[in-house]
N, C-alpha and C positions, 0 to 999 in steps of 0.2 A: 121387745126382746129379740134377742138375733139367736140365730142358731149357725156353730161353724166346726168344721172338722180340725181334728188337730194339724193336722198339713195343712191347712189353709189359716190359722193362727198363725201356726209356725213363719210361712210363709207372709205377711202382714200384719207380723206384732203389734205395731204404730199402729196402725189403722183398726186394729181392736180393743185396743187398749182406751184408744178415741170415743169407739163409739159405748163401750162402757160407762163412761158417764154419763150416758142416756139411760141407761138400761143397763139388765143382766144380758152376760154375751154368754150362752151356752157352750162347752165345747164337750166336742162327739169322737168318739173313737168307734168305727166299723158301724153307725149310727145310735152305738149308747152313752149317754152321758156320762161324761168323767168330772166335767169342773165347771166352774161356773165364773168367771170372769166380773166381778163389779167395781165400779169408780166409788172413789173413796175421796170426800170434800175436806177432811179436817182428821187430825189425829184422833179426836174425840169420837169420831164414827168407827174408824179403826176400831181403837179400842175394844169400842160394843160389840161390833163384830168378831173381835179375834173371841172377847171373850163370853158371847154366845154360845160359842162352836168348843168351851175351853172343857173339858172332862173333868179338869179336875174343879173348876167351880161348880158343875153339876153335883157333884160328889159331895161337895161342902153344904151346897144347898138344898141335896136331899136328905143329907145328915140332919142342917138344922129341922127342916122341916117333921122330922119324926122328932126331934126331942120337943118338939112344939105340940106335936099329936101326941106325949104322953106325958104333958101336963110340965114339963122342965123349962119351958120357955121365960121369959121373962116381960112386965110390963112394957107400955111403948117410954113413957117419961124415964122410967132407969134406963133401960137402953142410950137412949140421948143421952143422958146423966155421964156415959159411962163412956159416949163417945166424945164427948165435950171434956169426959177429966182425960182421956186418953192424948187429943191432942193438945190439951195444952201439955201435959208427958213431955210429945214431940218437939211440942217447941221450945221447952225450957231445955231439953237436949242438943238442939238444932241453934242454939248459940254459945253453944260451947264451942271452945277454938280445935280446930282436929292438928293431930299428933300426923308430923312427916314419918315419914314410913322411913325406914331403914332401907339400902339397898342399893 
Protein backbone atom coordinates (compact mmCIF):
# COMPACT_ATOMS: atom_id res chain seq x y z
CA UNK A 1 0.00 0.00 0.00
CA UNK A 2 1.55 3.36 -0.81
CA UNK A 3 0.58 6.44 0.87
CA UNK A 4 0.59 9.96 -1.23
CA UNK A 5 -0.49 13.60 -0.72
CA UNK A 6 -2.81 15.07 -2.90
CA UNK A 7 -0.13 17.37 -4.81
CA UNK A 8 2.04 14.72 -5.21
CA UNK A 9 -1.02 12.47 -7.13
CA UNK A 10 -1.88 15.56 -8.66
CA UNK A 11 1.53 15.93 -9.75
CA UNK A 12 2.13 12.06 -11.03
CA UNK A 13 -1.38 10.80 -12.04
CA UNK A 14 0.33 8.05 -14.35
CA UNK A 15 2.49 6.94 -12.07
CA UNK A 16 -0.25 6.41 -9.49
CA UNK A 17 -2.73 5.23 -11.25
CA UNK A 18 0.18 2.51 -12.18
CA UNK A 19 1.02 1.58 -9.14
CA UNK A 20 -2.54 0.95 -8.00
CA UNK A 21 -2.92 -2.04 -9.54
CA UNK A 22 -0.64 -3.43 -7.12
CA UNK A 23 -2.25 -2.02 -4.28
CA UNK A 24 -4.48 0.60 -2.60
CA UNK A 25 -2.58 4.03 -3.23
CA UNK A 26 -3.76 6.19 -0.28
CA UNK A 27 -4.29 9.74 -0.82
CA UNK A 28 -3.64 12.39 2.16
CA UNK A 29 -4.62 15.81 2.47
CA UNK A 30 -2.54 17.90 5.40
CA UNK A 31 -1.73 14.14 6.44
CA UNK A 32 -5.52 12.67 6.60
CA UNK A 33 -6.95 10.42 4.40
CA UNK A 34 -9.36 11.65 1.77
CA UNK A 35 -9.35 8.76 -0.95
CA UNK A 36 -8.10 5.77 -1.79
CA UNK A 37 -6.98 5.06 -5.29
CA UNK A 38 -7.55 1.06 -6.38
CA UNK A 39 -6.98 -0.75 -9.92
CA UNK A 40 -9.85 -2.12 -11.24
CA UNK A 41 -9.08 -5.61 -13.61
CA UNK A 42 -12.63 -6.11 -15.30
CA UNK A 43 -15.93 -4.39 -15.23
CA UNK A 44 -17.31 -7.05 -13.12
CA UNK A 45 -14.86 -5.92 -10.12
CA UNK A 46 -16.10 -2.38 -10.73
CA UNK A 47 -19.33 -3.26 -10.41
CA UNK A 48 -18.77 -4.84 -6.79
CA UNK A 49 -17.04 -2.23 -5.94
CA UNK A 50 -19.34 0.75 -6.94
CA UNK A 51 -21.87 -1.34 -5.60
CA UNK A 52 -20.57 -2.16 -2.11
CA UNK A 53 -20.04 1.43 -1.43
CA UNK A 54 -23.93 1.98 -3.19
CA UNK A 55 -26.50 3.51 -0.19
CA UNK A 56 -29.13 2.72 -1.65
CA UNK A 57 -28.51 -1.15 -2.13
CA UNK A 58 -27.76 -1.02 1.54
CA UNK A 59 -31.13 0.45 2.07
CA UNK A 60 -32.80 -2.52 -0.02
CA UNK A 61 -30.87 -5.02 1.86
CA UNK A 62 -31.46 -3.89 5.22
CA UNK A 63 -35.15 -3.54 4.26
CA UNK A 64 -35.20 -7.21 3.16
CA UNK A 65 -33.30 -8.26 5.94
CA UNK A 66 -36.12 -7.06 8.56
CA UNK A 67 -38.86 -8.41 6.51
CA UNK A 68 -36.96 -11.81 6.88
CA UNK A 69 -36.49 -11.16 10.78
CA UNK A 70 -40.40 -10.84 10.94
CA UNK A 71 -41.16 -13.83 9.46
CA UNK A 72 -42.21 -12.27 5.62
CA UNK A 73 -39.44 -13.68 3.94
CA UNK A 74 -39.89 -16.32 1.50
CA UNK A 75 -38.58 -20.07 0.96
CA UNK A 76 -35.15 -20.54 -0.99
CA UNK A 77 -36.89 -22.81 -4.12
CA UNK A 78 -39.75 -20.08 -4.62
CA UNK A 79 -37.48 -17.53 -4.61
CA UNK A 80 -35.52 -19.15 -7.70
CA UNK A 81 -39.00 -20.14 -8.92
CA UNK A 82 -39.70 -16.54 -9.12
CA UNK A 83 -36.39 -15.61 -10.57
CA UNK A 84 -36.45 -18.27 -13.31
CA UNK A 85 -40.29 -17.06 -14.29
CA UNK A 86 -38.96 -13.47 -13.95
CA UNK A 87 -36.43 -13.85 -16.56
CA UNK A 88 -37.73 -15.72 -18.78
CA UNK A 89 -40.69 -12.27 -18.55
CA UNK A 90 -37.43 -10.73 -19.84
CA UNK A 91 -36.70 -12.60 -22.55
CA UNK A 92 -40.00 -13.18 -24.18
CA UNK A 93 -39.92 -9.09 -23.98
CA UNK A 94 -36.28 -8.79 -25.27
CA UNK A 95 -37.40 -10.19 -28.66
CA UNK A 96 -39.89 -8.15 -29.49
CA UNK A 97 -38.90 -5.66 -32.20
CA UNK A 98 -38.53 -1.90 -30.49
CA UNK A 99 -40.55 0.92 -32.00
CA UNK A 100 -38.31 3.96 -33.76
CA UNK A 101 -38.72 6.83 -31.62
CA UNK A 102 -40.24 9.82 -33.32
CA UNK A 103 -38.16 12.92 -33.58
Amino acid sequence: MKIASVAEVKAHLSSYLKASSAGPVVVTRNGTAVAVLLGVTDDDELERLLLGHSRKLAAILDAADRRIEAGAGIEHDEFWQQVKSASRGREKNGNRKKRRSKG
